[in-house]
Biopython code that builds the backbone (N, CA, C, O; Angstrom):
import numpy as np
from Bio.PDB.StructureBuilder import StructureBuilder

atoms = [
    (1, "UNK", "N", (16.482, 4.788, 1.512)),
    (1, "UNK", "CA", (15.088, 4.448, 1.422)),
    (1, "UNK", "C", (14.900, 3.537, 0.215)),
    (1, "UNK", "O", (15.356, 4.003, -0.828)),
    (2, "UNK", "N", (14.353, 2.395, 0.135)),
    (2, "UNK", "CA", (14.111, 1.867, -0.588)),
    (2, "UNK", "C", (12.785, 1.870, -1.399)),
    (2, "UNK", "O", (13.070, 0.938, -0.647)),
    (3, "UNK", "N", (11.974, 1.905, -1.916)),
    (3, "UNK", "CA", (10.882, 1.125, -2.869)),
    (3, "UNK", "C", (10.594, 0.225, -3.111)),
    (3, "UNK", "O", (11.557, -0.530, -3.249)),
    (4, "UNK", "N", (9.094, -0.494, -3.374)),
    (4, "UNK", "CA", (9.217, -1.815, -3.789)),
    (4, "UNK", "C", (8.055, -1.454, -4.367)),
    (4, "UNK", "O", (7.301, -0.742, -3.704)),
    (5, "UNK", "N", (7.624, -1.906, -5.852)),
    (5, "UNK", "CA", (6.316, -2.461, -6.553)),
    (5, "UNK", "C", (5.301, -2.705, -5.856)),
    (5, "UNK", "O", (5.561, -3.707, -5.190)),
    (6, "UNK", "N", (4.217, -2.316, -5.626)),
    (6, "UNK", "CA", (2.834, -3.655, -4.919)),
    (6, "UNK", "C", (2.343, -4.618, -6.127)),
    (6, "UNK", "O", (2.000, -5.773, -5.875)),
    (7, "UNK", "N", (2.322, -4.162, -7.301)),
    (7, "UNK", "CA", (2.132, -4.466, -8.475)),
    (7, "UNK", "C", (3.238, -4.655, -9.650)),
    (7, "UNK", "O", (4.350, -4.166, -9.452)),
    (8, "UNK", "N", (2.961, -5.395, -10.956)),
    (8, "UNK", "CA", (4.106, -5.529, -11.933)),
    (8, "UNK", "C", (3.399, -4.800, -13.499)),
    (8, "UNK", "O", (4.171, -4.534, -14.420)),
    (9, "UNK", "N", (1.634, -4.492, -13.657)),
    (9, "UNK", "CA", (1.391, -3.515, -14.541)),
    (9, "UNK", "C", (1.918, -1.925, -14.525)),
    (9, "UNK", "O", (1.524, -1.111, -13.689)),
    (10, "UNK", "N", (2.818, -1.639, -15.523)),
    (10, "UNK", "CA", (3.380, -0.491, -16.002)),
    (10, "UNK", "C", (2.288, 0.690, -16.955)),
    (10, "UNK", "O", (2.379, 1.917, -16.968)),
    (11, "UNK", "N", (1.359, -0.121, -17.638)),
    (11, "UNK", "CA", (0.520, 1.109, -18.821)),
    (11, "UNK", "C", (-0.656, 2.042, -18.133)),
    (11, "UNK", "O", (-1.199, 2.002, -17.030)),
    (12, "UNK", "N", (-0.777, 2.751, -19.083)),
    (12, "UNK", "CA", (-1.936, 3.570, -18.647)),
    (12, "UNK", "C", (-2.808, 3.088, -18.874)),
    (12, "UNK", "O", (-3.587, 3.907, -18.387)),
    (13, "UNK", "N", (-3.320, 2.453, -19.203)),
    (13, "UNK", "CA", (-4.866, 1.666, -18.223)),
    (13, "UNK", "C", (-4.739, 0.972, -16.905)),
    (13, "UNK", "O", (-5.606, 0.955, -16.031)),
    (14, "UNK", "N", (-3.320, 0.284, -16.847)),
    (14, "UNK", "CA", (-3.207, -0.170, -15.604)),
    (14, "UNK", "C", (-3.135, 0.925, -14.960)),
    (14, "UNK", "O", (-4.335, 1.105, -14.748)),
    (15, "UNK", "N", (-2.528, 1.932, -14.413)),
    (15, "UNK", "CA", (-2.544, 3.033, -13.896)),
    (15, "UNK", "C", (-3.981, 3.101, -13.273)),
    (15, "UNK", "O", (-4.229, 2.796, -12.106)),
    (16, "UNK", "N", (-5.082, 3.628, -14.382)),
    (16, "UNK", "CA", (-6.254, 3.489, -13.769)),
    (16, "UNK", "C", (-6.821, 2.442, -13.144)),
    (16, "UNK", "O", (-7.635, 2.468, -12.221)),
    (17, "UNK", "N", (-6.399, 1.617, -13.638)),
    (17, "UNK", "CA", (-7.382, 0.195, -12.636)),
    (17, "UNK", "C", (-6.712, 0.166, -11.247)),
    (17, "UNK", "O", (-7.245, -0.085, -10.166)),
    (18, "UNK", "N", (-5.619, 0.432, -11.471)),
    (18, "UNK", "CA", (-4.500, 0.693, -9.917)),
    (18, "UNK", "C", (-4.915, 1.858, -8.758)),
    (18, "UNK", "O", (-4.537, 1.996, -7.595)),
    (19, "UNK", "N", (-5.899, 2.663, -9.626)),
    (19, "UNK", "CA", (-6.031, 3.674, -9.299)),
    (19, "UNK", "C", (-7.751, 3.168, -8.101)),
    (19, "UNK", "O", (-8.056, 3.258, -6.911)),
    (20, "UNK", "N", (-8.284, 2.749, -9.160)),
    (20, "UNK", "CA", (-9.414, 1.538, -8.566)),
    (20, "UNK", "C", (-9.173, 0.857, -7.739)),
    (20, "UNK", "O", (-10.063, 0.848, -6.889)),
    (21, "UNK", "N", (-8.035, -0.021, -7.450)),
    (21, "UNK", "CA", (-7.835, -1.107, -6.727)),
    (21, "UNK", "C", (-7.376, -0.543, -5.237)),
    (21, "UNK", "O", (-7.432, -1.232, -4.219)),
    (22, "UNK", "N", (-6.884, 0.916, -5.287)),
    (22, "UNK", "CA", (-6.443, 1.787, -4.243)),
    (22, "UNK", "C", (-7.806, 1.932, -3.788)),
    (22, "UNK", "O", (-8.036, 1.353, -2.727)),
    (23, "UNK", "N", (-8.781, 2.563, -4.322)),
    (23, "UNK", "CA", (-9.842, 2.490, -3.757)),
    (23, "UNK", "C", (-10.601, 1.359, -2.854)),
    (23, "UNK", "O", (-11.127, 1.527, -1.754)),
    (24, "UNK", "N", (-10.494, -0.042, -3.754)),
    (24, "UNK", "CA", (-10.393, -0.712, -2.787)),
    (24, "UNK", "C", (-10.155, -1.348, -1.463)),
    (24, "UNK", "O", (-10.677, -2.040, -0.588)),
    (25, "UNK", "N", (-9.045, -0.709, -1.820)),
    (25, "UNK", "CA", (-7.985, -1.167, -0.262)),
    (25, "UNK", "C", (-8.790, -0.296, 0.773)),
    (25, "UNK", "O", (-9.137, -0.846, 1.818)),
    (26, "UNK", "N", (-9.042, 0.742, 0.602)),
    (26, "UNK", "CA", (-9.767, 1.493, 1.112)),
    (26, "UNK", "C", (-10.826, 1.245, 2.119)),
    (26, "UNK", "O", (-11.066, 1.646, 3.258)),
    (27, "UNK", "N", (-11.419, 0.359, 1.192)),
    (27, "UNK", "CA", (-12.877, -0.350, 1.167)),
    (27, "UNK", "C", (-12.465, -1.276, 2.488)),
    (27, "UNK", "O", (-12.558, -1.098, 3.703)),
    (28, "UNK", "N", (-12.017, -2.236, 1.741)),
    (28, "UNK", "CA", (-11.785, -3.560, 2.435)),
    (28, "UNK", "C", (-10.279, -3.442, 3.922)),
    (28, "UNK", "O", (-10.204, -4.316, 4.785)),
    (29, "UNK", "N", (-9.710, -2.744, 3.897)),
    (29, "UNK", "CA", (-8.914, -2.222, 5.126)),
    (29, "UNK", "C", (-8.928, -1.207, 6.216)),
    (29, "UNK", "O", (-8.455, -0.072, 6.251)),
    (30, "UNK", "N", (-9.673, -1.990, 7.209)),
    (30, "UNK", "CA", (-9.217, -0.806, 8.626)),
    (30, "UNK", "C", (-8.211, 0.055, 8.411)),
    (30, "UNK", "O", (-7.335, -0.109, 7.562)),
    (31, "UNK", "N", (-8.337, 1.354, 9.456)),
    (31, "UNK", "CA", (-7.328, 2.197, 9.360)),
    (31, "UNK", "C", (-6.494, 2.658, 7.881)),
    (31, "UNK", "O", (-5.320, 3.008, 7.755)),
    (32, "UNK", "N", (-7.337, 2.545, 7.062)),
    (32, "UNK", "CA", (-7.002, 2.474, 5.759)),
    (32, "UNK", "C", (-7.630, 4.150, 5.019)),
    (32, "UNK", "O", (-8.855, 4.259, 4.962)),
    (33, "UNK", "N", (-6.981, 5.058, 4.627)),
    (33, "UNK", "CA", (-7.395, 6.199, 3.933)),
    (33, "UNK", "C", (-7.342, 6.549, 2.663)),
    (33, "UNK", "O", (-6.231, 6.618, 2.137)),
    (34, "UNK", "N", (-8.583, 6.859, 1.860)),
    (34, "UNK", "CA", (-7.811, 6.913, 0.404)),
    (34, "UNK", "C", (-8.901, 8.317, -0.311)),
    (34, "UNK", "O", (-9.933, 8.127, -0.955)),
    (35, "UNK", "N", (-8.330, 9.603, 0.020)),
    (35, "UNK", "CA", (-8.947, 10.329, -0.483)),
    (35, "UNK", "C", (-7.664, 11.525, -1.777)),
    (35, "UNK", "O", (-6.737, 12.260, -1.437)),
    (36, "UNK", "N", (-8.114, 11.271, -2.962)),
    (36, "UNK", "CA", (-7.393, 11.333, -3.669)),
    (36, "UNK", "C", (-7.282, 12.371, -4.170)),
    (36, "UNK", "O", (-6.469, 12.682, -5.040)),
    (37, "UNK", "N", (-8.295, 13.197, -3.550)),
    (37, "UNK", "CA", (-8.307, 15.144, -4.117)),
    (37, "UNK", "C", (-7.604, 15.882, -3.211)),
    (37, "UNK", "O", (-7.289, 17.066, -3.330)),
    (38, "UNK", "N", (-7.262, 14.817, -1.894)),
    (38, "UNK", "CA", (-6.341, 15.425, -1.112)),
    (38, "UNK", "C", (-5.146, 15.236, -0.756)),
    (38, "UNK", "O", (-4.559, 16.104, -0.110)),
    (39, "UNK", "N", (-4.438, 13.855, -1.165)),
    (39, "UNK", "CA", (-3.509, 13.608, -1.345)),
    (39, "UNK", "C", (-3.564, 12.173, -2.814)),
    (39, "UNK", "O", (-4.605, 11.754, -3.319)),
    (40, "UNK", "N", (-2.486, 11.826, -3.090)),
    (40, "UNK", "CA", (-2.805, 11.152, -4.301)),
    (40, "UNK", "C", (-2.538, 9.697, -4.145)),
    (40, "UNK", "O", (-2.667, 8.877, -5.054)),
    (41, "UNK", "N", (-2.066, 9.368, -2.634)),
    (41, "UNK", "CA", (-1.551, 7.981, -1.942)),
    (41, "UNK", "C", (-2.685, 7.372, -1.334)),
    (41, "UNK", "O", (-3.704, 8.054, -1.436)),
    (42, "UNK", "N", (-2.819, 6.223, -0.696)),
    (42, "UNK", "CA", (-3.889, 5.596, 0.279)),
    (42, "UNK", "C", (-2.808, 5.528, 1.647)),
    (42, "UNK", "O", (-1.611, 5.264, 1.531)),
    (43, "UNK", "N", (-3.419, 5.789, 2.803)),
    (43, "UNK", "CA", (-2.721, 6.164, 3.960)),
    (43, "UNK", "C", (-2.991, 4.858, 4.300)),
    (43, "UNK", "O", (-3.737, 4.318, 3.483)),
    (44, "UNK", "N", (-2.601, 4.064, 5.343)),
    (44, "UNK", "CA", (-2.880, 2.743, 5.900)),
    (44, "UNK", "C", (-1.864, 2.388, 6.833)),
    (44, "UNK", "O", (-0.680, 2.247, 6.526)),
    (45, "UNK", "N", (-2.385, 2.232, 8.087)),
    (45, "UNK", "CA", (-2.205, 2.899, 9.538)),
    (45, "UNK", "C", (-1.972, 1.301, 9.865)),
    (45, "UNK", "O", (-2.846, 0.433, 9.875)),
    (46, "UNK", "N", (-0.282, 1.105, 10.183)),
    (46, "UNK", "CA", (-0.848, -0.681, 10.373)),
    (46, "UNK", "C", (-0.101, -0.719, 12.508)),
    (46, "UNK", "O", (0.879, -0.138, 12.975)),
    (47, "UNK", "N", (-1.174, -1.690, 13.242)),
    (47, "UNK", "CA", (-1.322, -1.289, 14.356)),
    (47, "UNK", "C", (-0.061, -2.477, 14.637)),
    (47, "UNK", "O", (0.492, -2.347, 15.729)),
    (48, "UNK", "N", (0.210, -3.094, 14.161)),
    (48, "UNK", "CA", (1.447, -3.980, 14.680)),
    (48, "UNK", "C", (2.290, -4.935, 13.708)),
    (48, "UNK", "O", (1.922, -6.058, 13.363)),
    (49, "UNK", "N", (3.498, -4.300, 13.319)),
    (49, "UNK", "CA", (4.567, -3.070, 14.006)),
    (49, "UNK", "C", (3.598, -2.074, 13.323)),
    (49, "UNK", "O", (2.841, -2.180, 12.358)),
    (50, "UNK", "N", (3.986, -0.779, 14.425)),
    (50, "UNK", "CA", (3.165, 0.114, 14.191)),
    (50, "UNK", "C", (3.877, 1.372, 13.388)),
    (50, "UNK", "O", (4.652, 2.232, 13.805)),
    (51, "UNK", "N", (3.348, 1.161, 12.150)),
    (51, "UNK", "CA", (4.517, 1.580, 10.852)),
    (51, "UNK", "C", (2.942, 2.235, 10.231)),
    (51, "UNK", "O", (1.848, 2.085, 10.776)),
    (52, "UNK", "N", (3.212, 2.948, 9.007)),
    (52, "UNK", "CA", (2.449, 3.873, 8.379)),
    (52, "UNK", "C", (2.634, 3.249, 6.957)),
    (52, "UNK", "O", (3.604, 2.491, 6.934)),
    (53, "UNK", "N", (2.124, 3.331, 6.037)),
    (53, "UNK", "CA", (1.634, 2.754, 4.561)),
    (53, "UNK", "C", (1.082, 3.884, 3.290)),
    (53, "UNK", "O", (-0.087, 4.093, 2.964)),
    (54, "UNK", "N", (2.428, 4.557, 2.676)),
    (54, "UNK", "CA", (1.110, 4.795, 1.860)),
    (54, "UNK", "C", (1.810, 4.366, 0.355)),
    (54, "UNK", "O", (2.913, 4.287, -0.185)),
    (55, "UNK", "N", (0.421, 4.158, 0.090)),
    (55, "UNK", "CA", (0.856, 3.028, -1.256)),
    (55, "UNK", "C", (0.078, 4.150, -2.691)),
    (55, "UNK", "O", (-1.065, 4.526, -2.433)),
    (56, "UNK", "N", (0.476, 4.474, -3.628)),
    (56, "UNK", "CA", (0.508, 4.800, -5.002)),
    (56, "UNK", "C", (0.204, 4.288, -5.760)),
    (56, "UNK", "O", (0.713, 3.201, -6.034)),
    (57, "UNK", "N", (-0.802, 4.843, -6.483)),
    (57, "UNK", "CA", (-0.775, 4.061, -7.997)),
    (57, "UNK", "C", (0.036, 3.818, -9.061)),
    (57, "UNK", "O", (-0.296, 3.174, -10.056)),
    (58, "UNK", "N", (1.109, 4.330, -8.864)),
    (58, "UNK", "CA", (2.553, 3.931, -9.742)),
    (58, "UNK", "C", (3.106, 2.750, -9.190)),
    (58, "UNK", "O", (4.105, 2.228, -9.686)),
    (59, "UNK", "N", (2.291, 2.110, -7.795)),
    (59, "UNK", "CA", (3.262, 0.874, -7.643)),
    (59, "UNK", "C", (4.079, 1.199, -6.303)),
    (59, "UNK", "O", (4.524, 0.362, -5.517)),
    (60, "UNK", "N", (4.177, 2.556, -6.214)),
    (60, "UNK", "CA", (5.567, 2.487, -5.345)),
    (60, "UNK", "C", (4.709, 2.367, -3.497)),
    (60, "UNK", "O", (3.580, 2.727, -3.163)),
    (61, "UNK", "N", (5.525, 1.896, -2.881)),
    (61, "UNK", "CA", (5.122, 1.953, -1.385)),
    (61, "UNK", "C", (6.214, 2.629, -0.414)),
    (61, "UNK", "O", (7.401, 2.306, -0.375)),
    (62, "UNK", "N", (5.759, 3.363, 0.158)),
    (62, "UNK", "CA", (6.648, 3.896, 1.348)),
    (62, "UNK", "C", (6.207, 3.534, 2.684)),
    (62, "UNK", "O", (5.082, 3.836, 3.082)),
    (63, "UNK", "N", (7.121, 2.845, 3.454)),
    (63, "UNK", "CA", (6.639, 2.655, 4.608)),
    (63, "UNK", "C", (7.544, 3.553, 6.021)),
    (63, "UNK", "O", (8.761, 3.715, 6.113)),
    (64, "UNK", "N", (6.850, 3.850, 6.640)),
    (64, "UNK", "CA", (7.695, 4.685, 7.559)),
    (64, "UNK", "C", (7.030, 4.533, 8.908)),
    (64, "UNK", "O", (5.893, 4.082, 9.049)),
    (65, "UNK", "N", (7.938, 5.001, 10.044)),
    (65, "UNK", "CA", (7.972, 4.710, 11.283)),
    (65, "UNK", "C", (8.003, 3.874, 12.491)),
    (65, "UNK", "O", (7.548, 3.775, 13.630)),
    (66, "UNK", "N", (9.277, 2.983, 11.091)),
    (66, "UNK", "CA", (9.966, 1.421, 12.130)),
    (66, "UNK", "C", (11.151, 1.914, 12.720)),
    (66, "UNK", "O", (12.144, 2.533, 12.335)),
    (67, "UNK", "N", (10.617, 1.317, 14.052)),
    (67, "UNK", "CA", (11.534, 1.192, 14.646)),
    (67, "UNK", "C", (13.277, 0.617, 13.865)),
    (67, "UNK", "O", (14.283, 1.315, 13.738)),
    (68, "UNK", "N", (13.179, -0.139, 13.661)),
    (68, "UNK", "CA", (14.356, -0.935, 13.309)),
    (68, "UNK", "C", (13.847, -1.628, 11.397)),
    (68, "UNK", "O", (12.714, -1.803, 10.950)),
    (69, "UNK", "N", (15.052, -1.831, 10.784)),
    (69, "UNK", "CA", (14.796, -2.444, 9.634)),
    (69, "UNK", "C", (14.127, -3.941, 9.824)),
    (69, "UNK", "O", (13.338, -4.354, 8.974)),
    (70, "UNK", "N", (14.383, -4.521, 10.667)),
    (70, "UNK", "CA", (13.538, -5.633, 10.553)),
    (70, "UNK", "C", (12.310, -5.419, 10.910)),
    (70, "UNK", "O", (11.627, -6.177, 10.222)),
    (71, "UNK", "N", (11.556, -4.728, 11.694)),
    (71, "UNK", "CA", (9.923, -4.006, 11.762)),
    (71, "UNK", "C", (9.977, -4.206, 10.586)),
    (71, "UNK", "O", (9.650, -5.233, 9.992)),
    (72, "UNK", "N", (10.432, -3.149, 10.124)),
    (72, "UNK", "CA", (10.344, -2.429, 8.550)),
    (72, "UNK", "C", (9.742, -4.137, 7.514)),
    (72, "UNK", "O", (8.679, -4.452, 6.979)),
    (73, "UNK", "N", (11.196, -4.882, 7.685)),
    (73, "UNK", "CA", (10.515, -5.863, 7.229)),
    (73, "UNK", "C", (9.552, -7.278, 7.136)),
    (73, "UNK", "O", (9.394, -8.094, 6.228)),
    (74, "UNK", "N", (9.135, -7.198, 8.157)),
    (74, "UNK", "CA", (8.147, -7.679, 8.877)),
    (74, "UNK", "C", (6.737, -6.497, 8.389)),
    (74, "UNK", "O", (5.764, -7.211, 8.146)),
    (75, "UNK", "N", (6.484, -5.458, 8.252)),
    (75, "UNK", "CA", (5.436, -4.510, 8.299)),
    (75, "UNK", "C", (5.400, -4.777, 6.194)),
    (75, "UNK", "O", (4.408, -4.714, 5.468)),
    (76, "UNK", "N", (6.870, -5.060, 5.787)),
    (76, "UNK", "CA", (6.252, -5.423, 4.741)),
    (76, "UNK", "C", (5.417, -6.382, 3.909)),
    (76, "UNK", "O", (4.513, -6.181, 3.097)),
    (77, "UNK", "N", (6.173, -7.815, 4.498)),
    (77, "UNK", "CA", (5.235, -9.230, 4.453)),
    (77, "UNK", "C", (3.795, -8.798, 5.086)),
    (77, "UNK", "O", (2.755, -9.022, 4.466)),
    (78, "UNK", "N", (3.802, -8.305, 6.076)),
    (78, "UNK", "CA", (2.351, -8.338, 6.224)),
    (78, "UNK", "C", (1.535, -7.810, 5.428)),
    (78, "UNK", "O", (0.651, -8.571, 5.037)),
    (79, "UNK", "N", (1.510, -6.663, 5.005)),
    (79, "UNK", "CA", (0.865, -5.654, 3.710)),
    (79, "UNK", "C", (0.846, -6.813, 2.708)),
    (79, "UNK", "O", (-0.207, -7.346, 2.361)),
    (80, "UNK", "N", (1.717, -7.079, 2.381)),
    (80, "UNK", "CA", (1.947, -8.179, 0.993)),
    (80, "UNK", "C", (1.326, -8.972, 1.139)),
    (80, "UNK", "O", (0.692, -9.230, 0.117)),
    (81, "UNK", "N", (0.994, -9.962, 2.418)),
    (81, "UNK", "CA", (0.214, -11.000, 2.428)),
    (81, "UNK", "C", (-1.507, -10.386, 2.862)),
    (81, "UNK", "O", (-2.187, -11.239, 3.434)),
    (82, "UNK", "N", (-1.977, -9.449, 2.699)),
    (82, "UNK", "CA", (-3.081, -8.725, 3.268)),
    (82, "UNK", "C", (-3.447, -8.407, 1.634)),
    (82, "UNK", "O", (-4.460, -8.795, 1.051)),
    (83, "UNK", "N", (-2.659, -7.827, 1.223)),
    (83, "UNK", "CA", (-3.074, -7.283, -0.189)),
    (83, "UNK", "C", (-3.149, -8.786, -1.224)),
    (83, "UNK", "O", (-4.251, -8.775, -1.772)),
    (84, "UNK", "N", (-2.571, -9.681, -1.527)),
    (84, "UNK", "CA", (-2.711, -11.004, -1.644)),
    (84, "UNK", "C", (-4.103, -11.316, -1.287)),
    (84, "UNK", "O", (-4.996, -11.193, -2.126)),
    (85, "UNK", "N", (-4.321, -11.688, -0.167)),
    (85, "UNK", "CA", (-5.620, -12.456, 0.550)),
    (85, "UNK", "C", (-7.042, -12.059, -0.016)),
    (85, "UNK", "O", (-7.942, -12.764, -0.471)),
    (86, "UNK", "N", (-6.893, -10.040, 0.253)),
    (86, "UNK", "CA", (-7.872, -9.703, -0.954)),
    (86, "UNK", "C", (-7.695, -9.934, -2.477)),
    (86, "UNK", "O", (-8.597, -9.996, -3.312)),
    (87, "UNK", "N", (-6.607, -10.027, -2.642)),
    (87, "UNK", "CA", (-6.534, -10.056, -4.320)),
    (87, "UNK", "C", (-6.450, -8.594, -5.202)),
    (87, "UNK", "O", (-6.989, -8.251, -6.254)),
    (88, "UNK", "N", (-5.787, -8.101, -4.539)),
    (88, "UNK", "CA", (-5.466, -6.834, -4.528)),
    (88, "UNK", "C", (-3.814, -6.818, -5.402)),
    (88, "UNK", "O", (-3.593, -5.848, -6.127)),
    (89, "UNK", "N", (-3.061, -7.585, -5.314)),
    (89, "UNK", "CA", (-1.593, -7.929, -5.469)),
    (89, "UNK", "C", (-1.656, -8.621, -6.719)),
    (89, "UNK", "O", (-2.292, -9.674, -6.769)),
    (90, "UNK", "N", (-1.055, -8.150, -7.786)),
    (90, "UNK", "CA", (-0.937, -8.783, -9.166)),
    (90, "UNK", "C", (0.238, -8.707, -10.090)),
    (90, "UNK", "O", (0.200, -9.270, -11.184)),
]
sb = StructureBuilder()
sb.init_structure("model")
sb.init_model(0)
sb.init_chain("A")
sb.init_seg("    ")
for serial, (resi, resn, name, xyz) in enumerate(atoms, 1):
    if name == "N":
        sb.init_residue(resn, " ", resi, " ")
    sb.init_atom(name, np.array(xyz, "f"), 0.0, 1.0, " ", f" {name:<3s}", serial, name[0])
structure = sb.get_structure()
C-alpha cells in the first residue's frame, strides 16, 4: 500500500487549516463525506473508476477498491486534478 501527500504543510497550524480545507472538500464535492466526530478522514465516493477516497489531515490518502493498479492510478490524477481546480492542493 502506498501513500501519497495531498499537501506539502507539515506544522500545527497547518494541521488545522488542513483540517478546514477537509471541510471544504466536503462542501464543494459530490459524494463527498466529512464528519469528523465520527470518523477523522473525509470519505469521497469517486463514481469513475469507482474507487473510494479518504483523505486526512496529516496529508495522507488512501484509496481503495481498484480494480487493477492502473484504476488505482488514474483515480489518483483525477482527485489531484479536482483538488487543484478548487484550490484545495498546496
Amino acid at each position: 500500500m502506498k501513500t501519497v501527500p495531498w499537501h506539502k504543510k507539515m506544522s500545527k497550524k497547518g494541521v488545522k487549516k488542513r483540517a478546514r480545507d477537509l471541510e471544504m472538500v466536503g462542501e464543494v464535492m459530490d459524494n463527498a463525506m466529512y464528519e469528523p466526530e465520527q470518523f477523522p478522514g473525509l470519505i469521497y465516493r469517486m463514481t469513475e473508476p469507482k474507487v473510494v477516497f479518504l483523505l486526512f489531515s496529516s496529508g495522507k490518502i488512501v484509496i481503495t477498491g481498484g480494480k487493477s493498479e492502473k484504476e488505482v492510478k488514474q483515480a489518483a490524477e483525477k482527485i489531484r486534478a479536482i483538488l487543484k481546480d478548487h484550490e484545495l492542493m498546496y
